[in-house]
PQR file of N, CA, C, O and H, with PARSE charges and radii, in Angstrom:
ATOM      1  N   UNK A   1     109.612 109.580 125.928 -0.4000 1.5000
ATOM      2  CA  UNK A   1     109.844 110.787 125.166 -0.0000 2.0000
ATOM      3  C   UNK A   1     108.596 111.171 124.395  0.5500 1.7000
ATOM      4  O   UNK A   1     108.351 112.356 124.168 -0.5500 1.4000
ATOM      5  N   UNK A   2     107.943 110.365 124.061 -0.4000 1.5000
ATOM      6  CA  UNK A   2     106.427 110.869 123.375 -0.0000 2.0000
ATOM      7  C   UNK A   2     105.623 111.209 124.217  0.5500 1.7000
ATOM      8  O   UNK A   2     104.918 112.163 123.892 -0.5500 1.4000
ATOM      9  H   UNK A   2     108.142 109.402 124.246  0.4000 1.0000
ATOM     10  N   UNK A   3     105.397 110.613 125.575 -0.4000 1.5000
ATOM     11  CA  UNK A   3     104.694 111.449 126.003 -0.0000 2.0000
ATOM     12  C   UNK A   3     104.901 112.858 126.410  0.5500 1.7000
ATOM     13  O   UNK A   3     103.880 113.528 126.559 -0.5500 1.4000
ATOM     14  H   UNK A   3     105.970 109.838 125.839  0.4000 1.0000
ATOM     15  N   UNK A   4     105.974 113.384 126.602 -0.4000 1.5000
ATOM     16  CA  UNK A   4     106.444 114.570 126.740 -0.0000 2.0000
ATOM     17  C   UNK A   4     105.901 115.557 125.278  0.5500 1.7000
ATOM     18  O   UNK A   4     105.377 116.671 125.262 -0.5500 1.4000
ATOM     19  H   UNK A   4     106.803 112.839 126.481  0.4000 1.0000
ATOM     20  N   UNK A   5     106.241 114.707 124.220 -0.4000 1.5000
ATOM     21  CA  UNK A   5     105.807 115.697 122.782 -0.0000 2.0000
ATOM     22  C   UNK A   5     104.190 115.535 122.890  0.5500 1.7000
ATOM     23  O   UNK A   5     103.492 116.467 122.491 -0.5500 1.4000
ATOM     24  H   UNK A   5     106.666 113.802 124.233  0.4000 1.0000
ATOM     25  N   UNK A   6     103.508 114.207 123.496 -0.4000 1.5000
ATOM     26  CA  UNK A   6     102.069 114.539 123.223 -0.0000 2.0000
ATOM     27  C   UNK A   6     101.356 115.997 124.204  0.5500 1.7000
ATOM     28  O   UNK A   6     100.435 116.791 124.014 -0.5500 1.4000
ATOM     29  H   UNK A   6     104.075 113.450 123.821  0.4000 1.0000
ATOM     30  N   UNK A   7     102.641 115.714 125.571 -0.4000 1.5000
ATOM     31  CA  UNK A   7     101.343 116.684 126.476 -0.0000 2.0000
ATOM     32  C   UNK A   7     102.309 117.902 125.819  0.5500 1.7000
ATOM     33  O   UNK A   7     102.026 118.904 126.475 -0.5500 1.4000
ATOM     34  H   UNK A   7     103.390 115.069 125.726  0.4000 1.0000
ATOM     35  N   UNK A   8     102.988 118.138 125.146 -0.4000 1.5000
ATOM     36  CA  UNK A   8     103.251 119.720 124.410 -0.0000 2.0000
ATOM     37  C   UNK A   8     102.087 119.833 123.681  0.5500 1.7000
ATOM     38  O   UNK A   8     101.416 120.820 123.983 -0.5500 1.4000
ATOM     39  H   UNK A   8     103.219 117.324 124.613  0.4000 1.0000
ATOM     40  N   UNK A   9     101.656 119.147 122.840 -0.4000 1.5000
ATOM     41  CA  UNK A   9     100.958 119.239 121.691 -0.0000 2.0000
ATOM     42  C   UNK A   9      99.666 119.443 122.310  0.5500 1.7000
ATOM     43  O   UNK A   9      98.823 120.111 121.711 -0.5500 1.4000
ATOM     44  H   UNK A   9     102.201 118.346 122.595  0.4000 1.0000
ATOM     45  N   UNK A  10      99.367 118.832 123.686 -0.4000 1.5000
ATOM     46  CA  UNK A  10      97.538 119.110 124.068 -0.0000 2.0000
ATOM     47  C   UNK A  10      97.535 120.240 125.085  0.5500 1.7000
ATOM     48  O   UNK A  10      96.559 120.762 125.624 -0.5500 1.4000
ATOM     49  H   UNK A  10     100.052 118.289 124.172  0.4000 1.0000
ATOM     50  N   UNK A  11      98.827 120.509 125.238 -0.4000 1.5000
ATOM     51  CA  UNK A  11      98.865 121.878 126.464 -0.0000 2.0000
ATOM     52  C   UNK A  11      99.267 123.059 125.398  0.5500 1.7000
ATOM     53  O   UNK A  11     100.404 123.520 125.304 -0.5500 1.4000
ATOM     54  H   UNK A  11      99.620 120.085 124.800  0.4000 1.0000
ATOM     55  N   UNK A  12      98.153 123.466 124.620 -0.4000 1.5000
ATOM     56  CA  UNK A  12      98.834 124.323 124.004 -0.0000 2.0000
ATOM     57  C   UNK A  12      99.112 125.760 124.739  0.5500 1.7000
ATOM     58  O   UNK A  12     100.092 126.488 124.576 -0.5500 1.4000
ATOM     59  H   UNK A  12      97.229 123.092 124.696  0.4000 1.0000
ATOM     60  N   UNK A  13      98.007 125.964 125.575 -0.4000 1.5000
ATOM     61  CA  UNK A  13      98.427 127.194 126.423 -0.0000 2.0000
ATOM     62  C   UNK A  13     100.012 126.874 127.011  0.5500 1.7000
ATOM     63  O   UNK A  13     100.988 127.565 126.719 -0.5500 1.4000
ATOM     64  H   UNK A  13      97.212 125.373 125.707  0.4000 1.0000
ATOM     65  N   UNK A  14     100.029 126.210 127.504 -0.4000 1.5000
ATOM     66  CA  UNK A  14     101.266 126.187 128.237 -0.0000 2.0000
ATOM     67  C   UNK A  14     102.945 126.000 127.712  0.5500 1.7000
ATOM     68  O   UNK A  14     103.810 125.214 128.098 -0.5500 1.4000
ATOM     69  H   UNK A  14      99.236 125.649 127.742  0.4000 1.0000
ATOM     70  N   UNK A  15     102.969 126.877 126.867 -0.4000 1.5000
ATOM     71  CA  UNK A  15     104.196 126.805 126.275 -0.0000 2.0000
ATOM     72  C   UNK A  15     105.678 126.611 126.775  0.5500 1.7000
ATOM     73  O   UNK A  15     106.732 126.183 126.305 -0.5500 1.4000
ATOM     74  H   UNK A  15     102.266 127.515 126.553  0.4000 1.0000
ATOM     75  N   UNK A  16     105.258 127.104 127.886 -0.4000 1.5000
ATOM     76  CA  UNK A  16     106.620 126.944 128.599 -0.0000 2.0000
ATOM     77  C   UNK A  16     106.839 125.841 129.300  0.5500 1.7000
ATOM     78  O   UNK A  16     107.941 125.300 129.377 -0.5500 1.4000
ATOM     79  H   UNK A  16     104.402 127.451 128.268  0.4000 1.0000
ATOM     80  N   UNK A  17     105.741 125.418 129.886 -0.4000 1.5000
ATOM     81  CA  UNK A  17     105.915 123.917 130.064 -0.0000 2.0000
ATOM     82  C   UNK A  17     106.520 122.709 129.023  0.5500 1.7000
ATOM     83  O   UNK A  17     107.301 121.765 129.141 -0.5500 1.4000
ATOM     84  H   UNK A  17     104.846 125.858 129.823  0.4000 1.0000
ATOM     85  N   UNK A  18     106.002 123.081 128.339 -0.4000 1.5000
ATOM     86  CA  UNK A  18     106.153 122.492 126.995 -0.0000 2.0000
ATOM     87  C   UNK A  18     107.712 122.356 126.450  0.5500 1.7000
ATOM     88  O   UNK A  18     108.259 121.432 125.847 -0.5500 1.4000
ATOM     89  H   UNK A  18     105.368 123.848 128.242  0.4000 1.0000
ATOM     90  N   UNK A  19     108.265 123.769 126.943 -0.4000 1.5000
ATOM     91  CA  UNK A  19     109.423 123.794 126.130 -0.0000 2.0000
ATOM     92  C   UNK A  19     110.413 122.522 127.364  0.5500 1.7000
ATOM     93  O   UNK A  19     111.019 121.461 127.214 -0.5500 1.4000
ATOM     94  H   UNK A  19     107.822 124.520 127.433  0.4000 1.0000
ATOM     95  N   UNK A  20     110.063 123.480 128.572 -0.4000 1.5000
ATOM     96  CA  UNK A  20     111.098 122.446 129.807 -0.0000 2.0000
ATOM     97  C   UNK A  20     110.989 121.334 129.141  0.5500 1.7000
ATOM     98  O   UNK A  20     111.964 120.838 128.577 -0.5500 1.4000
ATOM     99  H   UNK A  20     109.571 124.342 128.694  0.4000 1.0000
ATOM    100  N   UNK A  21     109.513 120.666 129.108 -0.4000 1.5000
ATOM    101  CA  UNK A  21     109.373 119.008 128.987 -0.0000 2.0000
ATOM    102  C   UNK A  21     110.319 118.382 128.298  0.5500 1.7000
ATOM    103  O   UNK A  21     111.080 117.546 128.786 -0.5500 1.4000
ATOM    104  H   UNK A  21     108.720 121.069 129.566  0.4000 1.0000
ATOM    105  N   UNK A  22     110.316 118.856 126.817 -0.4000 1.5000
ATOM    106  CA  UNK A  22     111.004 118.250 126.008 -0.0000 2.0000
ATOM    107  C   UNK A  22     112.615 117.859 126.230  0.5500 1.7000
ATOM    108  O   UNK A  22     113.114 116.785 125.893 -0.5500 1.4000
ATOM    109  H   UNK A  22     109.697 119.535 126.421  0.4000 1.0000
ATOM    110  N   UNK A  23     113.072 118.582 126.647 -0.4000 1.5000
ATOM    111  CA  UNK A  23     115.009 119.289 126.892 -0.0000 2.0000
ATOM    112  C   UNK A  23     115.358 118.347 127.643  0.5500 1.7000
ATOM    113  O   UNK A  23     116.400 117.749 127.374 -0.5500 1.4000
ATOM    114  H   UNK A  23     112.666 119.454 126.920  0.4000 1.0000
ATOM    115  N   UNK A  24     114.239 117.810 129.269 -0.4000 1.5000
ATOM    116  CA  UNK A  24     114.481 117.168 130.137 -0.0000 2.0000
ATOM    117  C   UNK A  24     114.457 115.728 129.004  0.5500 1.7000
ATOM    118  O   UNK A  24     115.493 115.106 128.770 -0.5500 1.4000
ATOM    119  H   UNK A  24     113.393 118.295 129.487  0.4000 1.0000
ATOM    120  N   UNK A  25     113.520 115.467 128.570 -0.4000 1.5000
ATOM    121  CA  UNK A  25     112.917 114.161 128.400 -0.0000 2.0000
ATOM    122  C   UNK A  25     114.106 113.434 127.216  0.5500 1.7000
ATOM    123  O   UNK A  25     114.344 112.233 127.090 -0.5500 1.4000
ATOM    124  H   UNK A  25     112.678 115.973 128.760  0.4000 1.0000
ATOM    125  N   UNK A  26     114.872 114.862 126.250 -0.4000 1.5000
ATOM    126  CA  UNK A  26     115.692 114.343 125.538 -0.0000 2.0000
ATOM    127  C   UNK A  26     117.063 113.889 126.501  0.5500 1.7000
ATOM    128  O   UNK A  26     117.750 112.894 126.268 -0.5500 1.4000
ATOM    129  H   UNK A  26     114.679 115.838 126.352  0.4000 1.0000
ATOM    130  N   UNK A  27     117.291 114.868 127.647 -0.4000 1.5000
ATOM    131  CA  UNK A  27     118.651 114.397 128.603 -0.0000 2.0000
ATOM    132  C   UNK A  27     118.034 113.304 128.953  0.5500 1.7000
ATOM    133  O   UNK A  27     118.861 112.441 128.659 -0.5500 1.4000
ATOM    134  H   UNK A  27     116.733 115.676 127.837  0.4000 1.0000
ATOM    135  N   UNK A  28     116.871 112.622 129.510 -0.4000 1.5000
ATOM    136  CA  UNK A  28     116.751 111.443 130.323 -0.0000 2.0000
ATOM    137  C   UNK A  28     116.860 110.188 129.063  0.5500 1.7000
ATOM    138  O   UNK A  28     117.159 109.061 129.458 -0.5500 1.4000
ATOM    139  H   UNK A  28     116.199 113.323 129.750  0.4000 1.0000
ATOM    140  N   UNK A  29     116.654 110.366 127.785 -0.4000 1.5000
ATOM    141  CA  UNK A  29     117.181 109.632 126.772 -0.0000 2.0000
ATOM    142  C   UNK A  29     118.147 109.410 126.837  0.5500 1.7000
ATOM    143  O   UNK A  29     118.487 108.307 127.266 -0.5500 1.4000
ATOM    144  H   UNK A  29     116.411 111.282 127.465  0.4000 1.0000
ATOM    145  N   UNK A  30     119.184 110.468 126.391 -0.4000 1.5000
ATOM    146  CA  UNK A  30     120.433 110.065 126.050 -0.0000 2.0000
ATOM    147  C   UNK A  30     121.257 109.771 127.140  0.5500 1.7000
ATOM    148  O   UNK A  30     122.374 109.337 126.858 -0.5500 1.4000
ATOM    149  H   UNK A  30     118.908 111.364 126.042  0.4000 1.0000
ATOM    150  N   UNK A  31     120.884 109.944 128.662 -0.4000 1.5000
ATOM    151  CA  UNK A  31     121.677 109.082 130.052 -0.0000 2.0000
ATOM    152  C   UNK A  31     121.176 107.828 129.933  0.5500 1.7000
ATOM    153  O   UNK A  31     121.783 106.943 130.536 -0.5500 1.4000
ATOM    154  H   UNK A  31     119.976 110.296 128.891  0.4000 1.0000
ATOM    155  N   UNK A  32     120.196 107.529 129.289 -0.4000 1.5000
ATOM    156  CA  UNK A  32     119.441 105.901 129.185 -0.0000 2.0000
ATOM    157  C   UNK A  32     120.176 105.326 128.029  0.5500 1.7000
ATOM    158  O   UNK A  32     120.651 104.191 128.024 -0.5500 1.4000
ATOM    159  H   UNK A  32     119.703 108.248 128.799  0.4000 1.0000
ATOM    160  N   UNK A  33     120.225 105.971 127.285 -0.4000 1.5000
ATOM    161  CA  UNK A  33     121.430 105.297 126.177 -0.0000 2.0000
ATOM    162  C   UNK A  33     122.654 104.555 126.365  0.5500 1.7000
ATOM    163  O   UNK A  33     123.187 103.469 126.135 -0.5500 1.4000
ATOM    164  H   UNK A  33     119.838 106.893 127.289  0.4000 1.0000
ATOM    165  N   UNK A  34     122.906 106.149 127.114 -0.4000 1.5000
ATOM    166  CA  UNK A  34     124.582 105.961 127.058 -0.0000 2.0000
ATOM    167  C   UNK A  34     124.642 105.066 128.526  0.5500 1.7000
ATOM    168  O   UNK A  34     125.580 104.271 128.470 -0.5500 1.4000
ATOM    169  H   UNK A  34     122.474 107.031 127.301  0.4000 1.0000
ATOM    170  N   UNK A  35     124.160 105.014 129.359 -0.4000 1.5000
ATOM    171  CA  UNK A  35     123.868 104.078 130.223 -0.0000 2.0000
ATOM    172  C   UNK A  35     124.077 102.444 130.183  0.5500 1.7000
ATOM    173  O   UNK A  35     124.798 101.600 130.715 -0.5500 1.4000
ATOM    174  H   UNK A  35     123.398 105.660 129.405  0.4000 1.0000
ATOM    175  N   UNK A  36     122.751 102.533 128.996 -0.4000 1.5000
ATOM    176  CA  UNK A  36     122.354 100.702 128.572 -0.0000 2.0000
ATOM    177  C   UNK A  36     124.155 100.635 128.123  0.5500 1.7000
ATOM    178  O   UNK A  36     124.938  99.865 128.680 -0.5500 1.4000
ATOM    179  H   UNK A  36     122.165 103.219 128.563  0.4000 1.0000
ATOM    180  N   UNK A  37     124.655 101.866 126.728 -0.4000 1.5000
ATOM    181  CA  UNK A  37     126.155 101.361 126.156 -0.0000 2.0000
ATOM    182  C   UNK A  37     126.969 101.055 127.012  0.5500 1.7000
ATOM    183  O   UNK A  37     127.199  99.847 127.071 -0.5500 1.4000
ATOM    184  H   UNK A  37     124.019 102.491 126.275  0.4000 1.0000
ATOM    185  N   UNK A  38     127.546 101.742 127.767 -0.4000 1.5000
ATOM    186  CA  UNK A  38     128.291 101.783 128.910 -0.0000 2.0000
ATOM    187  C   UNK A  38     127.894 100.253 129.302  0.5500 1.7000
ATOM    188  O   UNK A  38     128.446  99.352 128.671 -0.5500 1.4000
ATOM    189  H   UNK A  38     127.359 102.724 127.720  0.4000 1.0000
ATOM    190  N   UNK A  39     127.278 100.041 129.972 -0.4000 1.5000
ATOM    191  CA  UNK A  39     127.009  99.095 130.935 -0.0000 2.0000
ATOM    192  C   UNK A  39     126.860  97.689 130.096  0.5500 1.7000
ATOM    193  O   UNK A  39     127.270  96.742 130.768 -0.5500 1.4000
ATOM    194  H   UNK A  39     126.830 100.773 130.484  0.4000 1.0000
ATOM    195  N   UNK A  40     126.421  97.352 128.919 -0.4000 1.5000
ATOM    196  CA  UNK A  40     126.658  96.866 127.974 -0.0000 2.0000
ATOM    197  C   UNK A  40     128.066  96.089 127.619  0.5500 1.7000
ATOM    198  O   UNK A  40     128.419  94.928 127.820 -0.5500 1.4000
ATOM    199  H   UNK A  40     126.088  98.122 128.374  0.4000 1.0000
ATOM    200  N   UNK A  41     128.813  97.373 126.922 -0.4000 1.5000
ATOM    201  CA  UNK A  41     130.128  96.947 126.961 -0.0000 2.0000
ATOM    202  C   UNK A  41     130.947  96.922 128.225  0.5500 1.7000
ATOM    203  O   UNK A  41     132.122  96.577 128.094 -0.5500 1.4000
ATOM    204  H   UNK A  41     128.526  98.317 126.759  0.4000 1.0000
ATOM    205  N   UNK A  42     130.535  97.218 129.371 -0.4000 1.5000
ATOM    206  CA  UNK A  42     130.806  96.561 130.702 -0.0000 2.0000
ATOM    207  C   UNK A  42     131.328  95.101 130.494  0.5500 1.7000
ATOM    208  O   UNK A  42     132.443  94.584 130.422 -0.5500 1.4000
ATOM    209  H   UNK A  42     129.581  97.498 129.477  0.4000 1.0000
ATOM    210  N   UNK A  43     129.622  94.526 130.410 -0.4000 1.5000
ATOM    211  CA  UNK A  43     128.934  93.159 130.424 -0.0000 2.0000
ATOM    212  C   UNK A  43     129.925  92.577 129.143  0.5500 1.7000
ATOM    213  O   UNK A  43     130.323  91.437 129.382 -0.5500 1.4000
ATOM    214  H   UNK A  43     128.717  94.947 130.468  0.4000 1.0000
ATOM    215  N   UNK A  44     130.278  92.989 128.172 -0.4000 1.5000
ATOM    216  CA  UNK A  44     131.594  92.137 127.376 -0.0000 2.0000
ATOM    217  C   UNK A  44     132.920  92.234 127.291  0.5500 1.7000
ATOM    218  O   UNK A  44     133.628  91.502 126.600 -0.5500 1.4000
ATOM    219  H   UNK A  44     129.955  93.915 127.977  0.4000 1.0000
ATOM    220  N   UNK A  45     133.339  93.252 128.077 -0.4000 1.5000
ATOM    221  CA  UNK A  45     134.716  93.107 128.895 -0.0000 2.0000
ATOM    222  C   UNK A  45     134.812  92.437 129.651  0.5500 1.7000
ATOM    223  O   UNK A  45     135.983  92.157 129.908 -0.5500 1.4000
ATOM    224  H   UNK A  45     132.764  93.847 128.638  0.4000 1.0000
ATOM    225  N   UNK A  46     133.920  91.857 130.355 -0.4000 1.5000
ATOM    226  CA  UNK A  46     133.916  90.900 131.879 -0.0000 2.0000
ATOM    227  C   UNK A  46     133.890  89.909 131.027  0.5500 1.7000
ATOM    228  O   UNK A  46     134.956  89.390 131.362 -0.5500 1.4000
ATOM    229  H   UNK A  46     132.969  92.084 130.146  0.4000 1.0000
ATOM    230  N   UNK A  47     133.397  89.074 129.968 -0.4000 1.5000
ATOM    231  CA  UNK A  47     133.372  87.721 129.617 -0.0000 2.0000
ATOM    232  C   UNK A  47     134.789  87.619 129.198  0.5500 1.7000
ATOM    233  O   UNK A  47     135.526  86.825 129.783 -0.5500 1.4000
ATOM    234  H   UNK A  47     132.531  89.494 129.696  0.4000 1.0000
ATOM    235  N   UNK A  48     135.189  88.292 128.320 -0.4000 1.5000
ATOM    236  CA  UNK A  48     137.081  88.097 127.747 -0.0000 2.0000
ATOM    237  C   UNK A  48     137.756  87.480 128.712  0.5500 1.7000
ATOM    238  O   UNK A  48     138.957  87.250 128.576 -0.5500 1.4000
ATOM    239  H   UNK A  48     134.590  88.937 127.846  0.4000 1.0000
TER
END
């Protein structure tokens, strides 16, 4: 996710790039989140 905010910050012409980057980079966060959770509490329902 930072690199997405750094190349906003050095592409300043490219604003629109800039804007996509971010939007994507926050959805590919929060599927990595909720992912690790999910799969997580998977992994401690199976031990019970």
């Amino acid at each position: 996710m930072s690199s997405a905010w750094n190349s906003a910050k050095t592409d300043n012409c490219m604003t629109l790039q800039a804007m996509f980057h971010i939007p994507i980079s926050c959805l590919e966060y929060l599927c990595a989140k909720y992912t690790f959770f999910y799969s997580h509490r998977g992994e401690k329902t199976r031990d019970i």
